[in-house]
C-alpha positions as CSV (number, residue, x, y, z in Angstrom):
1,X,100.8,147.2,43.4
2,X,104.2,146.6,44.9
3,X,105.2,143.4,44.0
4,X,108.2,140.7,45.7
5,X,111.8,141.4,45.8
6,X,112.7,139.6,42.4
7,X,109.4,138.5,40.9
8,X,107.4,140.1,38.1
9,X,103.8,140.1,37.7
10,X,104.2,137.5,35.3
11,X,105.7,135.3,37.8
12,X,103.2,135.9,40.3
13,X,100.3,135.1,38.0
14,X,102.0,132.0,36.9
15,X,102.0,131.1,40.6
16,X,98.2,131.7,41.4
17,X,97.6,129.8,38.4
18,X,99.6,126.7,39.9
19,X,97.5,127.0,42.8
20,X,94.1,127.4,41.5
21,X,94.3,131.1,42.3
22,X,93.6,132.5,39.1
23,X,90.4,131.6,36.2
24,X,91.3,131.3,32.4
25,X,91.3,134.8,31.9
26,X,94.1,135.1,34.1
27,X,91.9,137.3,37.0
28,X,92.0,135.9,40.7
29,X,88.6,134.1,41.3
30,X,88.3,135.4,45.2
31,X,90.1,137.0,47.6
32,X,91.8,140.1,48.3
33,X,93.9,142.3,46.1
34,X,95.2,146.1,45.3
35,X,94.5,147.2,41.8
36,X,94.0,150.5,39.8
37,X,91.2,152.4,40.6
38,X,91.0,152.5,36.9
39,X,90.3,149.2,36.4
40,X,86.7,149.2,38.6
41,X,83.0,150.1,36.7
42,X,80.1,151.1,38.7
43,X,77.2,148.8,38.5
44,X,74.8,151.3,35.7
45,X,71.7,149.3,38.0
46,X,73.3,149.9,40.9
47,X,70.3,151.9,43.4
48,X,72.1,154.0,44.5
49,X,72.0,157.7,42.7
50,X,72.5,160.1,45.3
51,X,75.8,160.4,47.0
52,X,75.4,162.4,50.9
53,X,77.9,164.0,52.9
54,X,80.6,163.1,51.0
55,X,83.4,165.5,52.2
56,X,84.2,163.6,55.4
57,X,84.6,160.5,53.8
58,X,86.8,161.8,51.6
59,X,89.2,163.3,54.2
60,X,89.3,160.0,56.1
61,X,90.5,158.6,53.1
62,X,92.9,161.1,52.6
63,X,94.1,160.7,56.3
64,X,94.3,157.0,56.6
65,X,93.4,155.5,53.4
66,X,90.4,153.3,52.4
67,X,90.2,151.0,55.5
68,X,87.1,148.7,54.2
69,X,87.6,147.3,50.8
70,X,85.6,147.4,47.8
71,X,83.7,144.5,46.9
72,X,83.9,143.8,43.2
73,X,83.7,140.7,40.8
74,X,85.5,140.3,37.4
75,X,83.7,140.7,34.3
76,X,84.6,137.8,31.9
77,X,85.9,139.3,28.3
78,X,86.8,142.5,29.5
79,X,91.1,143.4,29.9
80,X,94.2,141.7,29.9
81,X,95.2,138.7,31.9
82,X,98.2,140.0,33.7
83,X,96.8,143.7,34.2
84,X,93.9,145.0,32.9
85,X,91.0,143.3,34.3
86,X,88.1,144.7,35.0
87,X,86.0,144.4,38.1
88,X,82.1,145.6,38.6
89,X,82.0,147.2,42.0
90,X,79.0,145.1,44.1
91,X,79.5,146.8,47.5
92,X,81.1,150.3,47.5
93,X,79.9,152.5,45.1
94,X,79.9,155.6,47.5
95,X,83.7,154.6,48.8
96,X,84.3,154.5,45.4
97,X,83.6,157.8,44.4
98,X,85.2,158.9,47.2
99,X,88.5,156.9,46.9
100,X,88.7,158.8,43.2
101,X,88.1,162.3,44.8
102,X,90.7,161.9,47.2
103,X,93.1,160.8,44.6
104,X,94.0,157.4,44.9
105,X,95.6,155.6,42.3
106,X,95.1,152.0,43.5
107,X,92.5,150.5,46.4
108,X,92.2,147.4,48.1
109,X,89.2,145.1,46.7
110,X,87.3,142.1,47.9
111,X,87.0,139.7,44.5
112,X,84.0,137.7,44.5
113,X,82.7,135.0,42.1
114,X,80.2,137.0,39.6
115,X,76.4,136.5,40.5
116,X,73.2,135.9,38.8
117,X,72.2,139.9,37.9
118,X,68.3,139.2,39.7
119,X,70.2,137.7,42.6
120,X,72.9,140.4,43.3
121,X,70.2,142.9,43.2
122,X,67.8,141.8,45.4
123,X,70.8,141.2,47.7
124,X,71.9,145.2,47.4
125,X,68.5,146.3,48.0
126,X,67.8,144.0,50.7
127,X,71.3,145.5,52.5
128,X,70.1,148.9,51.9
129,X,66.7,147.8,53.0
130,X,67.7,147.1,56.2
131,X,70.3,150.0,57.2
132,X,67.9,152.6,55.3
133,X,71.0,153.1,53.7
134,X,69.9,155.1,50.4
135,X,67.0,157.7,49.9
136,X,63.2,156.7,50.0
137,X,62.9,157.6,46.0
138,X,65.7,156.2,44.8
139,X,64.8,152.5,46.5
140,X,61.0,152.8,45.3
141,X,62.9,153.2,41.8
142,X,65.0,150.1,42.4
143,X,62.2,148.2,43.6
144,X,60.0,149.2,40.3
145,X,63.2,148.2,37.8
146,X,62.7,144.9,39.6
147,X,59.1,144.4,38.2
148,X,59.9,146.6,35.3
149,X,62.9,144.3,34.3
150,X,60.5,141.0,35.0
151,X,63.2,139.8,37.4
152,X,60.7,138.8,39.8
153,X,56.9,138.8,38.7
154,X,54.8,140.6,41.1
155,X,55.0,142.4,44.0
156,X,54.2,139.8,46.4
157,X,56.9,137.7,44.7
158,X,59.2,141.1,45.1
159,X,57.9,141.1,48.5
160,X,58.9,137.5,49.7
161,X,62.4,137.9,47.7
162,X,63.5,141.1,50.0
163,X,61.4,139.6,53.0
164,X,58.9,142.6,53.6
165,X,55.0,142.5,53.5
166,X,53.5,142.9,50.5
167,X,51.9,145.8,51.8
168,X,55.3,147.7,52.6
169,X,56.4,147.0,49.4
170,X,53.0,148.2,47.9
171,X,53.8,151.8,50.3
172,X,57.5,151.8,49.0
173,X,55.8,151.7,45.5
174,X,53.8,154.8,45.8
175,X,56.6,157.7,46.7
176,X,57.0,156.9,42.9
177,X,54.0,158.7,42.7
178,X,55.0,162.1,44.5
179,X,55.2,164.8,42.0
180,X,58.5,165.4,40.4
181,X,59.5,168.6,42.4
182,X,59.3,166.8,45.9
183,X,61.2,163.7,44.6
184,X,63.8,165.8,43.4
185,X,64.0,167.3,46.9
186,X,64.3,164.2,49.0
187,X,66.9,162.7,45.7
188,X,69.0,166.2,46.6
189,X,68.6,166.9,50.6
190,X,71.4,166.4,52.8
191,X,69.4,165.2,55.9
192,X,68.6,161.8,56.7
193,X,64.6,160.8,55.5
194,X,62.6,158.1,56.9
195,X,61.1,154.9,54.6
196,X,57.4,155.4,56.2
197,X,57.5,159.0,56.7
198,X,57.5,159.2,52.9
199,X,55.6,156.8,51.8
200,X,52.7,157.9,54.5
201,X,52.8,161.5,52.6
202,X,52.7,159.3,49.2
203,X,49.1,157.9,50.3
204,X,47.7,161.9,50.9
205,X,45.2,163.0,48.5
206,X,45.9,166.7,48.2
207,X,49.5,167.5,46.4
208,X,49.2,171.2,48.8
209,X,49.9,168.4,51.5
210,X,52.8,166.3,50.0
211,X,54.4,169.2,49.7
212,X,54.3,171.2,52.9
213,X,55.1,167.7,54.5
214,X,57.9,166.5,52.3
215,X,59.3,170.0,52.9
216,X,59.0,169.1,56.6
217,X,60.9,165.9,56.4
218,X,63.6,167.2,54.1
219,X,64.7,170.3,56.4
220,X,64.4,167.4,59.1
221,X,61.6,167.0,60.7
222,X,61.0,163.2,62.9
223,X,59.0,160.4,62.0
224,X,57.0,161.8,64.6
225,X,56.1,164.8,63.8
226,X,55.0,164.1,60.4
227,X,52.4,160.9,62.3
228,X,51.0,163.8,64.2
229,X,50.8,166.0,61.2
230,X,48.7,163.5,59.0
231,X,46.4,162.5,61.7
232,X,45.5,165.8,61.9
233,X,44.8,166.3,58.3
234,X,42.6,162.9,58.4
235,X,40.7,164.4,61.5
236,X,42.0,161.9,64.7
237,X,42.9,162.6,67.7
238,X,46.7,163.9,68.3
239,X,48.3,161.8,70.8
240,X,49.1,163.4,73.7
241,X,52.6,164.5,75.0
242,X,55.2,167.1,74.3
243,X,54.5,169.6,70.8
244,X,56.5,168.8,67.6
245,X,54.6,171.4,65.9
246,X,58.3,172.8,64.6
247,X,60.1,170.3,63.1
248,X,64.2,170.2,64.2
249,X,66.4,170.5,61.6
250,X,69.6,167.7,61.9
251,X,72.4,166.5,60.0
252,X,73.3,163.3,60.2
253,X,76.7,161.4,59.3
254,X,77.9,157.8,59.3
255,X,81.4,157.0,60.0
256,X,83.6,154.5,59.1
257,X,83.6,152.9,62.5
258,X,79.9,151.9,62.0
259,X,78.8,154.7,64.3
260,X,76.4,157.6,63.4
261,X,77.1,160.7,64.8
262,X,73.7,163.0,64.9
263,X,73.6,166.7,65.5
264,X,70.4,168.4,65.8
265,X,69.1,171.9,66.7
266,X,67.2,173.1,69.0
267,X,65.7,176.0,66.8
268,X,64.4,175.5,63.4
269,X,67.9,176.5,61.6
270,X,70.7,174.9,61.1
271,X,73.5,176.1,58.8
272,X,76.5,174.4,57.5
273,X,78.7,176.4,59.6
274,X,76.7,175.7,62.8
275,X,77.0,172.2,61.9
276,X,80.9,172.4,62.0
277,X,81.1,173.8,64.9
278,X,79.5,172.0,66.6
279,X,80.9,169.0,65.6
280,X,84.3,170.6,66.4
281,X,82.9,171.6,70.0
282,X,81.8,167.7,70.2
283,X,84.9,166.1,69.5
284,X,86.4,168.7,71.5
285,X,84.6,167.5,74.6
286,X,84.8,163.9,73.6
287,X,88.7,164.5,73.8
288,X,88.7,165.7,77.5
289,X,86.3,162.8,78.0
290,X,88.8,160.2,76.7
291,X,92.0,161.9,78.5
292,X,89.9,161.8,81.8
């Protein structure tokens, strides 16, 4: 942290203490600031396990730095009161992880006042609820550590909290029971996997089924697709319209400017080095698009 022509940290935390800035352990109680990266902890309840396409996040850090900071809130006993406190990241987890990758010794954070631990996690899941923002498994998991941890009492009570149906929370509930191989490939696949589409294969009787379908979804395959492929299995009538007998594999990555950027094949593969390319052939022609 670069500090004033002529002032120590000692000054400056005299100051913000002055003004209100600071608590009694000497930490700011909101607000921005730039600290050591050393000084964060991730949240050991924190939902999120799986950390996707990773490498482009860390080169945009690496180019331009971490432009959104990390929220965070200071936990009381922990560090020094001119330098070492330390912070529990709330929001950020995955810019985190990649802020440490790409080396950076201190980031920008957001300080907030620390919450009640049943509040701040029905607020994460909620977030993640809405942007679909973390695998199918690993938010069934969070919404079972919710019951598990009686922080709210039922599921209808779990329900009203995160403001879904009872009934979606009840669907959510039963990926849980997928067998372990097929929740360790949804956990590990690189491809972004629809909520329903999940927990519709969940409610199949026959594991042959859950697997051949969760397969499906985590080489790609649209919400669609696997709706026409279970109302087969239950014997209904297949809507009419164009075939999505092959499922079309797709990679999917979100960007810092809140924009996802989708590319999908028109065959059933899709390699890594396809995937480049073509990104490198899009921004190519998104270039002369821009200059025109």
């Amino acid at each position: 942290m670069k500090l004033p022509d002529g002032k120590t940290r000692l000054d400056l935390v005299r100051e913000q203490s002055q003004t209100g800035g600071l608590t009694q352990g000497g930490f700011k109680k909101q607000g921005r600031l730039i600290v050591s990266i050393t000084r964060l902890r991730e949240d050991p309840k924190n939902e999120r396990r799986t950390f996707r396409e990773m490498d482009g996040l860390i080169a945009s850090i690496k180019s331009v730095g971490l432009v959104e900071p990390i929220t965070v809130s200071p936990v009381s006993g922990e560090g020094e009161a001119i330098s070492g406190t330390v912070y529990h990241i709330v929001t950020g987890h995955r810019r985190f992880r990649a802020a440490k990758a790409a080396g950076l010794a201190e980031v920008e954070v957001l300080i907030r006042e620390p919450e009640d631990e049943t509040h701040r996690r029905i607020k994460s899941i909620v977030s993640n609820v809405q942007r679909e923002d973390i695998g199918p498994v690993e938010m069934a998991e969070a919404l079972q550590s919710l019951l598990d941890d009686q922080q709210v009492k039922s599921q209808k009570d779990l329900a009203v909290a995160i403001g879904k149906t009872e009934s979606w929370v009840s669907k959510m509930l039963r990926i849980l029971g997928l067998p372990d191989a097929q929740k360790q490939q949804l956990t590990s696949t690189q491809v972004s996997v629809s909520y329903d589409s999940v927990a519709e294969i969940a409610r199949l009787k026959r594991e042959e089924d859950q697997v051949r379908l969760i397969d499906a979804v985590a080489h790609g395959a649209s919400q669609s697709h696997i709706r026409e492929e279970i109302r087969q299995l239950k014997g209904q009538p297949v809507k009419s319209g164009p075939s999505s007998a092959e499922p079309k594999p797709k990679r999917v990555f979100h960007t810092k400017f809140k924009a996802t950027i989708i590319v999908q094949s028109t065959t059933t593969r899709l390699t890594g080095d396809q995937t480049v390319a073509a990104l490198r052939e899009a921004l190519e022609q998104a270039g002369h698009a821009a200059a025109a």
